[in-house]
N, C-alpha and C positions, 0 to 999 in steps of 0.2 A: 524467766524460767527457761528452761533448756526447752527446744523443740518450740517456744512460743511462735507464735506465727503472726505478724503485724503486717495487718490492711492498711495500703493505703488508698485514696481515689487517683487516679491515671487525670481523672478531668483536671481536677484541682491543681497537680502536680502541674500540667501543661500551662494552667492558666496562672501560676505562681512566677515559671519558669517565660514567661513571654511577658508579665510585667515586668520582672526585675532587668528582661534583655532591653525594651521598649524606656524603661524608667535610664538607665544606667545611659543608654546611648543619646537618648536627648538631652539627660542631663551635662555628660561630658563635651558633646560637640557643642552644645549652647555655650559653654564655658571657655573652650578650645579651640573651634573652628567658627562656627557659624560670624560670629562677630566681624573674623577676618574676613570675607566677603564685600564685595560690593552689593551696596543696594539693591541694584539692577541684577543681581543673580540672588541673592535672599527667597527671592518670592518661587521660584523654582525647584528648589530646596523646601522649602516649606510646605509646597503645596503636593513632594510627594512625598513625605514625611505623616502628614494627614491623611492622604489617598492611601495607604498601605495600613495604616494605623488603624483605618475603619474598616479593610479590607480583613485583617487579621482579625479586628474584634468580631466582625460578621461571620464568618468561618466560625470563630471558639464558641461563641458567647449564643448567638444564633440557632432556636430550635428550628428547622425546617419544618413544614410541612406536607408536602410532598416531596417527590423525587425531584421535579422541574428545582424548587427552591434551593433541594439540597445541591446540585450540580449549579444552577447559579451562582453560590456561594464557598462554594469547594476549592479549595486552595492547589490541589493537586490536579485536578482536571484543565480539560484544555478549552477553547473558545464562549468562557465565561468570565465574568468581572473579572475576579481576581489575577486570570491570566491577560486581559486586557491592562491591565494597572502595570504587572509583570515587565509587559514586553514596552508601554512605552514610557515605563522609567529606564532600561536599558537603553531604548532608541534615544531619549535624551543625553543618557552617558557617551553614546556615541557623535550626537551633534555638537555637545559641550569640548569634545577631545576634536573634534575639526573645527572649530571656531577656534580653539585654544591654539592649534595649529596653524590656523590662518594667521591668528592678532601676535602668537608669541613672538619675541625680540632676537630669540636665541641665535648665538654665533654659530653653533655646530647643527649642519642639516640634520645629522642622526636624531637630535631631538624632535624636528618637525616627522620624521619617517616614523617615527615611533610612536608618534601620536596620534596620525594620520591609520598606522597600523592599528593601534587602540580602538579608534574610533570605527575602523572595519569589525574588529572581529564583537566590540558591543553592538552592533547592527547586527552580524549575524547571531548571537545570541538572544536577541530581542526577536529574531524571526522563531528560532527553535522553543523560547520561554512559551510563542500563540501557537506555533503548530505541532512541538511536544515530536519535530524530525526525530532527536537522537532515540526515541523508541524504535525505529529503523535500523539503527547505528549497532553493529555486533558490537559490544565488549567499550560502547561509548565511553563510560567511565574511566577509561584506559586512555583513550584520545581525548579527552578532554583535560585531563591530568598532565597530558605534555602539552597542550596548548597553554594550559593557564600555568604551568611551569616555565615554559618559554618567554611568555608574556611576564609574570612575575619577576623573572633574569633580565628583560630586557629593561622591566620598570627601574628596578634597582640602579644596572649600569647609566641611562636616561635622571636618576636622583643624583650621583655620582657627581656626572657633569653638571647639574644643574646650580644656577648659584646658589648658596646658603638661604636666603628668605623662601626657599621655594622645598625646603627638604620636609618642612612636615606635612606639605600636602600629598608630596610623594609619602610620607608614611602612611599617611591617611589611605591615602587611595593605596597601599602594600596591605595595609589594613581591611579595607572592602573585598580585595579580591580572595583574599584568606578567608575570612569569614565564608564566603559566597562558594569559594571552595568545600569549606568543612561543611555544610549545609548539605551544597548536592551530590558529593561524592562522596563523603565519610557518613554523616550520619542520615541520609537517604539510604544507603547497603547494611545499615545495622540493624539485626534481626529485632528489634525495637519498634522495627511496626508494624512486626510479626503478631498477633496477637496469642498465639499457641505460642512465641516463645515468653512475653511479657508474662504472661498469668500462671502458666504454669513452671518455670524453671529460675523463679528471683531468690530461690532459695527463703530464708524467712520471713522474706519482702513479697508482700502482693499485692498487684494491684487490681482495686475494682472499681468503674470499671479498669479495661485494661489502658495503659503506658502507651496510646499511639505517637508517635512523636513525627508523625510529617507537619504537623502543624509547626512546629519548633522548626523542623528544617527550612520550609520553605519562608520563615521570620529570619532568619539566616540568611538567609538567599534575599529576600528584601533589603534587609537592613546594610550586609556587605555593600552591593549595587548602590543603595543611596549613598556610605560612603565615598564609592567609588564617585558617584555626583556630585557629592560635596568636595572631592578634590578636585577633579576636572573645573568648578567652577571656581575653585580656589584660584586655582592654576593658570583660568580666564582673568578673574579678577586680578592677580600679577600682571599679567600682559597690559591687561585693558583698564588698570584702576575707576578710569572715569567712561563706565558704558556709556556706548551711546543710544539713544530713543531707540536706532533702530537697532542696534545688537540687541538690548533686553526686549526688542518683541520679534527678534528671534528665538531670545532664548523661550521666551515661553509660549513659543506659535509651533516651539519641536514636539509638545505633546499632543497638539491639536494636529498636527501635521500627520501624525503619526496612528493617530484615532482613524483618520480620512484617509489613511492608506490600508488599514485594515479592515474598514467598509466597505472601500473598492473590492477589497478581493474578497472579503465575504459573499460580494456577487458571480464570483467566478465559477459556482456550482451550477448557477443557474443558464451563466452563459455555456458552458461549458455542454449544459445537456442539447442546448439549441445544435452542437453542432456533434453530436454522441453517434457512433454509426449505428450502435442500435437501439430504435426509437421504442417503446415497448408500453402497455399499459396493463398492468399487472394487478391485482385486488387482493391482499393479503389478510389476515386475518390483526387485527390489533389496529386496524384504521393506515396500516404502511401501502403506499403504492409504490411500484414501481415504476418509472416514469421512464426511463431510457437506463442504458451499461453500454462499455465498451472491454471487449476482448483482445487482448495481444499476446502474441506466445512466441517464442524465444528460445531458445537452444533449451537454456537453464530452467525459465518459470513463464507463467501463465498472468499474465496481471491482468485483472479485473475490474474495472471501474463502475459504481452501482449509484444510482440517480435515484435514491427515493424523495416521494414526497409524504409528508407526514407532520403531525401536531407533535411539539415538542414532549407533552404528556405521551405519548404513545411512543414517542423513537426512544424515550431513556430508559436504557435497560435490554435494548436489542443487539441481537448478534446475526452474521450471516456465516454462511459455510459454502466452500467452493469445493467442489466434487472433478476429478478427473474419472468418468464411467467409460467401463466397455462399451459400444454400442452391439457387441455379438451378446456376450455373457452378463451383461447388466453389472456387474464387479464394480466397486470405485476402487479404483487403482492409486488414488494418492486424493487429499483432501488438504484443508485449512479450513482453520474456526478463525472469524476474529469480532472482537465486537465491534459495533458499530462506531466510527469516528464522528465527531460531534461538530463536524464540518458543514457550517449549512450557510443557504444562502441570505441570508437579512440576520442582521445582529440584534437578539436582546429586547425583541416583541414579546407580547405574551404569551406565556404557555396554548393557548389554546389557537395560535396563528399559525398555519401553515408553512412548512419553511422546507423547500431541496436540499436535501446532504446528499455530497459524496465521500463516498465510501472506498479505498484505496486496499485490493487486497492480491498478494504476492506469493503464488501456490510454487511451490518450488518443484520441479522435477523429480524425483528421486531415481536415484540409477538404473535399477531395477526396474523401470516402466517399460514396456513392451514399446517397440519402434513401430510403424509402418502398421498401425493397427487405427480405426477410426474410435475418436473418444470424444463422449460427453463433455459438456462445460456445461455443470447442473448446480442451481444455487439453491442454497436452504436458508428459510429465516426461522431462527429463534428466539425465545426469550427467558432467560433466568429468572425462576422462582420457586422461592424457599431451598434454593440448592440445587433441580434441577432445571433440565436443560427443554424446553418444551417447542415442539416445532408449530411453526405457524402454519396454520390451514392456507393454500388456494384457493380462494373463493371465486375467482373470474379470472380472464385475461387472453392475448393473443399469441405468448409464448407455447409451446408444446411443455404435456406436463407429462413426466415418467409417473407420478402417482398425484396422492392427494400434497402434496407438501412438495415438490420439488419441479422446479421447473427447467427446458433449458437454455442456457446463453446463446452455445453455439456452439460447434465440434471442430475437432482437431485432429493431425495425424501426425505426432513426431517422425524428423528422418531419419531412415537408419542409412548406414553409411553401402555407398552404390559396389555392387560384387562386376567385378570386369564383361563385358559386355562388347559384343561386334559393332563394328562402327556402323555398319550397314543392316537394318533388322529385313528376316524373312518376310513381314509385311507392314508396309509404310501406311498409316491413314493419313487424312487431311486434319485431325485435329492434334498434331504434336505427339501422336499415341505412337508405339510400334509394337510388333507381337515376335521378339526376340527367336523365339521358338516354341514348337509345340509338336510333344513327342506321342506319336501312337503306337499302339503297339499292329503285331503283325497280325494276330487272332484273337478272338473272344467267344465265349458263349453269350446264346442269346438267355437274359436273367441275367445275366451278371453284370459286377458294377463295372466299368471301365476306367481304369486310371488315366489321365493323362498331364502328364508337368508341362504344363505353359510357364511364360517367361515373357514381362511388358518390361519396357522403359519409356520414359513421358520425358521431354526437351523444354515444356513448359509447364505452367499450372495448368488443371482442366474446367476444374469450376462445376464440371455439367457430370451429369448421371448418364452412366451409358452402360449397355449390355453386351453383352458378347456371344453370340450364337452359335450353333453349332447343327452342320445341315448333313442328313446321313442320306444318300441318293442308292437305291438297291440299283445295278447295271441292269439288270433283265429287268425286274417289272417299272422302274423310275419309278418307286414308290417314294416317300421322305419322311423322313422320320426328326424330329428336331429337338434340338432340347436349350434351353439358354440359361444364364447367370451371369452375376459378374465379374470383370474378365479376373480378378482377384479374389472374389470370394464376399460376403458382407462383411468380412475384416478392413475393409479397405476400398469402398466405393473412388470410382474415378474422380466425383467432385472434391474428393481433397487430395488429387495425385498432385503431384510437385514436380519442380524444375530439377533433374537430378534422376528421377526417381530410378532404381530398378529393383523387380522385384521377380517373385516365383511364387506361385501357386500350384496344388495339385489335385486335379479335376475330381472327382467321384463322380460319375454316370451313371446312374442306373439303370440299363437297359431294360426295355418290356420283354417276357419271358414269348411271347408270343412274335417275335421280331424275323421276320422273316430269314433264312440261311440264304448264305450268297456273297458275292462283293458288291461292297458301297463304298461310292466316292463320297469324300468328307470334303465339306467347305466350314469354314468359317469368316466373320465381321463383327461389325459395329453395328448399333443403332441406338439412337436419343431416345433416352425414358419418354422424354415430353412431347416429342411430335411423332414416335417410332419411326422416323426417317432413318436409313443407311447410312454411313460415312462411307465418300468414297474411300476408296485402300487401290496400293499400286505395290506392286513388284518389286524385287531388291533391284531392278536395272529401272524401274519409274514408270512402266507402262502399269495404267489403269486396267482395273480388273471389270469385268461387267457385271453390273448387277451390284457392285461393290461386294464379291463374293469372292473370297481368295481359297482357291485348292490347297488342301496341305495333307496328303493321302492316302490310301485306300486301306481298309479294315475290312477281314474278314469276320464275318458273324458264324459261327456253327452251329 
């Protein structure tokens, strides 16, 4: 009937469409390729044909039970089974094409370069399958598509010259990389595992539940890659008809090799925090600690490295947010959300075992961010549920907290670009500082505010908090009157002045209405938050001033 509307299940649909892919292709290479083989490469081929086979039915077929299980077993997520399996079935593609390189016969070196190229960039693809880089990568799909274009032109020319007994492994393997292509680049971008476009827009078709279809893609992306295996060894087995003992326990020491290298660096969170410049113990809410971070900033962004420690149960599902705040007007002036990277250090204990992740996050500058202004580095933790976004309490710790939920890394002062400046300032101190100038005026009343534009420039960094005085001497009675801040303002404390820097500031004074009339000599200097000592200061010709007290002078009061 017109307007009828046909359900169908999205499950059943996935689970239909990954046997007949899974049925079709062992069927045909059992028939086609696998036989061709050497012995000695058989069992390598086989064994990741099974390893993927269980991997995909675990994903489909498999209820989880909690979150731990389901991320376990998630075909799309990063530093779990599935992406272990992933990455060193590629790292085998890659030692199969350097072995095949080393043993091949061939007359023309381009063959060897080609293989040897092969065998790179499946290594770097088996690094990106466990750590999930190209989410980094702007517009990766784009660069990926002329890599594997490239690669696929070069297979081609490479089958070409190759002799006749060896063109269908080259097809085979034109075959894998195609499939592997349509997988992660075609139907990974298809609004297909959208689920607002699956359910609602199939027109008489629906399905319930919905048509997610990563599960298909990344069967895609398996199955391509093992092709691509099953050529490479094809390709070995040409070369090498009669393996020898120790080739076939290379070939099949590439995946264990490959396991032991991903272990290693699994530990690298852990080392990494032993040597983290900021050491930190922080008590969050949700059982997450803070364990150490590291801050770096840079023209363009802010990158933040975050050292939690936490039970597997408690980090899935967490997110952090990096804050660039005023330190004058409390403002956050530019931010990043990102969830948490599932980066940790020990692989694949149980959920309830403690494990370090780092955490990798890249606040970008935005243009519009005030220069020469002191700014927060404040991190927030979150956690998603039921749709919102909920902040995790502070419960303890050694960082400085702006409230209950935020804490901070550590502060910053982008530079703004330096305004022309005397080679020589009106007054030199001993810590790299100079006081460009500083304008009074000729009269004032007494109540009233006093203006005055000073002008610093810094030849080094300063690191230290320092103040800037300002001493008013009446000539008849030698009364004094004083008043101090910093020589910039709180926009801009000296511990984050920079090599380069120059800047302007303009004074407000308030004078006491009760200030005696007369003239007074004005001095001003330095002195260290921490111990209130002086800096000495000298002169534009280099004599020292006494008292480390420089004249710069006289105001009338009325």
């Amino acid at each position: 009937m017109p307007g009828t509307e046909l359900v169908a299940s999205g499950y059943a649909a996935i689970v239909i469409l990954l046997v007949l892919l899974y049925a079709v292709t062992v069927t045909a290479s059992h028939r086609f390729l696998l036989w061709r083989l050497s012995p000695g490469a058989k069992p390598l081929a086989t064994l990741f044909m099974l390893a993927q086979a269980l991997v995909i039915a675990m994903a489909t077929v498999y209820q989880p039970t909690s979150a731990y299980e389901e991320w376990l077993w998630h075909v799309d997520r990063e530093f779990n089974i599935p992406s272990v399996v992933a990455s060193a079935q590629l790292a085998a593609c890659a030692g199969a094409a350097l072995l095949t390189a080393l043993f091949t016969s061939a007359k023309s070196i381009l063959g060897r370069i080609h293989l040897v190229l092969l065998s790179g960039a499946f290594l770097l693809w088996a690094g990106d399958e466990y750590l999930m880089i190209h989410e980094y990568i702007l517009n990766w799909h784009l660069h990926y598509a002329r890599v594997g274009a490239f690669i696929a032109v070069a297979t081609a020319v490479a089958a070409v010259r190759a002799p006749r007994r060896s063109w269908h492994w080259y097809l085979c393997l034109l075959t894998g990389l195609a499939l592997t292509a349509i997988g992660a680049i075609i139907v990974e971008r298809l609004p297909l595992n959208e689920p607002s476009h699956l359910c609602e827009e199939m027109g008489l078709l629906r399905f319930d539940p919905c048509l997610l279809t990563y599960r298909f893609e990344e069967a895609l992306e398996y199955i391509g890659v093992w092709l691509a295996l099953v050529a490479l060894l094809g390709l070995l087995s040409t070369a090498a008809p009669r393996l020898g003992r120790r080739l076939r326990a290379a070939l099949l020491m590439l995946p264990a090799l490959w396991l032991c290298l991903l272990l290693v660096y699994a530990l690298f969170p852990r080392l990494e925090l032993l040597t983290a410049r900021g050491q930190a113990s922080v008590e969050f809410a949700s059982g997450i600690h803070l364990a150490g971070y590291q801050s770096d900033t840079s023209e363009r962004a802010t990158r933040v490295k975050l050292y939690a420690l936490a039970r597997r149960l408690d980090y899935l599902g967490l997110g952090f947010s990096i804050h660039l705040v005023d330190q004058v007007s409390g403002e956050s002036l530019a931010s990043y959300d990102k969830r948490a990277d599932q980066r940790h250090s020990i692989s694949f204990l149980s959920p309830e075992a403690p494990h370090i992740y780092r955490t990798i996050i890249d606040l970008r500058h935005p243009s519009e961010i005030p220069r020469n202004r002191a700014l927060w580095v404040v991190l927030t933790l979150w956690r998603e549920i039921d749709g919102e976004f909920v902040s995790q309490a502070v419960l303890s710790g050694d960082l400085q907290a702006l409230d209950e939920a935020q804490v901070v890394l550590g502060e910053l002062a982008l530079p703004a670009e330096p305004f022309p400046a005397p080679s020589t300032p009106l007054i030199q101190f001993d810590n790299c500082l100079g006081l460009l100038g500083m304008a009074l005026p000729e009269r004032v009343l007494a109540g009233a505010v006093l203006s005055i534009p000073v002008a610093w420039r810094s030849i080094c960094e300063s690191n230290i908090d320092y103040v800037q005085f300002l001493h008013l001497q009446h000539r008849e009675s030698g009364a004094w009157w004083v008043y101090d801040q910093q020589p910039l303002g709180p926009r801009l404390p000296t511990r984050l002045w920079y090599a380069g820097l120059t800047d302007s500031e303009t004074w407000r004074v308030p004078l006491p209405a009760d200030l005696a009339p007369g003239h007074y000599q004005v001095h001003t200097g330095l002195y260290r938050v921490s111990d209130q000592e002086r800096v000495p200061a000298r002169d534009a010709a280099g004599n020292p001033y006494q008292d480390a007290r420089a004249p710069i002078g006289v105001l009338i009061v009325d």
